[in-house]
C-alpha positions as CSV (number, residue, x, y, z in Angstrom):
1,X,0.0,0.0,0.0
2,X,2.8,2.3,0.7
3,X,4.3,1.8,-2.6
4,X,1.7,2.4,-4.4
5,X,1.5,6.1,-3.0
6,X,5.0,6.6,-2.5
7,X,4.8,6.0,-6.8
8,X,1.2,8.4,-7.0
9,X,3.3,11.2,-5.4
10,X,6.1,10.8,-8.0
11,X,4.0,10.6,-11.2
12,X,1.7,13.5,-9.8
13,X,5.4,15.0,-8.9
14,X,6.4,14.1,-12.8
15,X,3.4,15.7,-14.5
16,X,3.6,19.0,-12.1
17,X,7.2,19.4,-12.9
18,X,6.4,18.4,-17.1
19,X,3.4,21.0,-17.0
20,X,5.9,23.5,-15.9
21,X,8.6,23.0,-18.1
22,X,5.9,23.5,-20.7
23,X,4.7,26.3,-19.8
24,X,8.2,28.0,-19.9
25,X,9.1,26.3,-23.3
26,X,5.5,27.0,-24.6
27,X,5.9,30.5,-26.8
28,X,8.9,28.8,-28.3
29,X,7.0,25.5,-29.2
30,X,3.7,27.6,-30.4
31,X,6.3,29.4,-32.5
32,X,7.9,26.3,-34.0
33,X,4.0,24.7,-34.4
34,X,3.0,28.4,-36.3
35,X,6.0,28.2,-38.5
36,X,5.9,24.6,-39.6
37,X,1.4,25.3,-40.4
38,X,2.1,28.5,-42.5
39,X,5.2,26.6,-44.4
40,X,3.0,23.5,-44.7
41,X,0.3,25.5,-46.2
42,X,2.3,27.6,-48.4
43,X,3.6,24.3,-50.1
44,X,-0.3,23.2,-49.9
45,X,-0.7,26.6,-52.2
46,X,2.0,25.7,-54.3
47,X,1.5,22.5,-55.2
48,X,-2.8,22.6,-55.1
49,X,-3.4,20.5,-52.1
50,X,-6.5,20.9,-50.5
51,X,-5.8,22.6,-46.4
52,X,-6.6,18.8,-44.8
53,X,-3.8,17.6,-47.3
54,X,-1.3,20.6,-46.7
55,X,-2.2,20.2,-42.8
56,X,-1.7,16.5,-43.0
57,X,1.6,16.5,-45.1
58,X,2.9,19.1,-43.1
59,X,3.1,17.1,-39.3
60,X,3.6,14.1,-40.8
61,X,6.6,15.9,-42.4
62,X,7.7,17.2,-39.6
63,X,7.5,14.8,-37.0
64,X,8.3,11.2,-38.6
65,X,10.1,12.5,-42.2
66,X,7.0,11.6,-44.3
67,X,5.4,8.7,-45.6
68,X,5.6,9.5,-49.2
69,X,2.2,9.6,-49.9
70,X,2.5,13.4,-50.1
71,X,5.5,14.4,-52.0
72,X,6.4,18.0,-53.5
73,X,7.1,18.2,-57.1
74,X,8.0,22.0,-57.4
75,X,11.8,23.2,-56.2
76,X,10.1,25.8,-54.1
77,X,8.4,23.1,-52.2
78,X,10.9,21.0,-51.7
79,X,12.9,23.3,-50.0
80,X,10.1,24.6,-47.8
81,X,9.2,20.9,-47.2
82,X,13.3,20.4,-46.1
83,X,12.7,23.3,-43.4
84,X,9.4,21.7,-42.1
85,X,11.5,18.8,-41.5
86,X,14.3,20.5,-39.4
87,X,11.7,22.3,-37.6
88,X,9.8,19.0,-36.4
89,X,13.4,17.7,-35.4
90,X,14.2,21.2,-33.1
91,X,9.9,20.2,-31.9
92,X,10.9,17.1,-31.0
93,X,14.1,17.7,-29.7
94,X,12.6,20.5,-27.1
95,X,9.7,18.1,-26.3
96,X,12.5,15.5,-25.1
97,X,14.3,18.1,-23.3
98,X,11.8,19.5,-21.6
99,X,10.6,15.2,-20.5
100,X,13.7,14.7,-19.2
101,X,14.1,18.1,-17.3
102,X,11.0,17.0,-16.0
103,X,12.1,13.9,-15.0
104,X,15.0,15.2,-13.3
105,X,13.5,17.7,-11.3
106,X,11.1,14.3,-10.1
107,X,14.2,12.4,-9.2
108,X,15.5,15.4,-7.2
109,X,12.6,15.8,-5.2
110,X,12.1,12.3,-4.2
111,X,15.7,12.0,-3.2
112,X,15.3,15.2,-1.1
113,X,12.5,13.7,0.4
114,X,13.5,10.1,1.1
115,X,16.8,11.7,3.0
């Protein structure tokens, strides 16, 4: 019974430290998201995708490096398509950094708190 609460407090200690993390970070992940929507949609324009298509091509773009069922076939949008893709791995990579702050922040406390 202990356990289980002792592992409640850290997971509710986890998520409080993770909300705040994301709350400092969010203005520069909202910028990031913006960016990578108007880019994606901009390519939609170029290349005569409907917005659902642009929208869809443009996270899956950024965040797994495409499926291919969506590809560019003007210069223009291949480039812009190239920065959608950095942009998703500067997302991700702040999304990990801010888990793992998150986590250690968790570990801290508990150790403070078990000594």
């Amino acid at each position: 019974m202990r356990a289980r609460q002792i592992r409640r407090q850290i997971r509710r200690a986890f998520f409080v430290a993770l909300f705040h993390q994301l709350q400092i970070v969010s203005p520069i992940l909202w910028g990031i998201i913006l960016v990578m929507v108007v880019i994606g949609l901009l390519i939609g324009h170029i290349e005569g995708w409907k917005v659902r298509d642009a929208l869809y091509f443009t996270f899956v773009t950024g965040l797994t490096i495409g499926y291919g069922d969506l590809t560019p076939g003007h210069v223009v949008s291949r480039c812009l398509a190239v920065v959608i893709g950095f942009s998703g791995i500067v997302l991700t990579g702040l999304v990990a950094a801010v888990s793992v702050r998150a986590l250690e922040a968790t570990a801290h406390d508990s150790s403070n708190k078990s000594s």
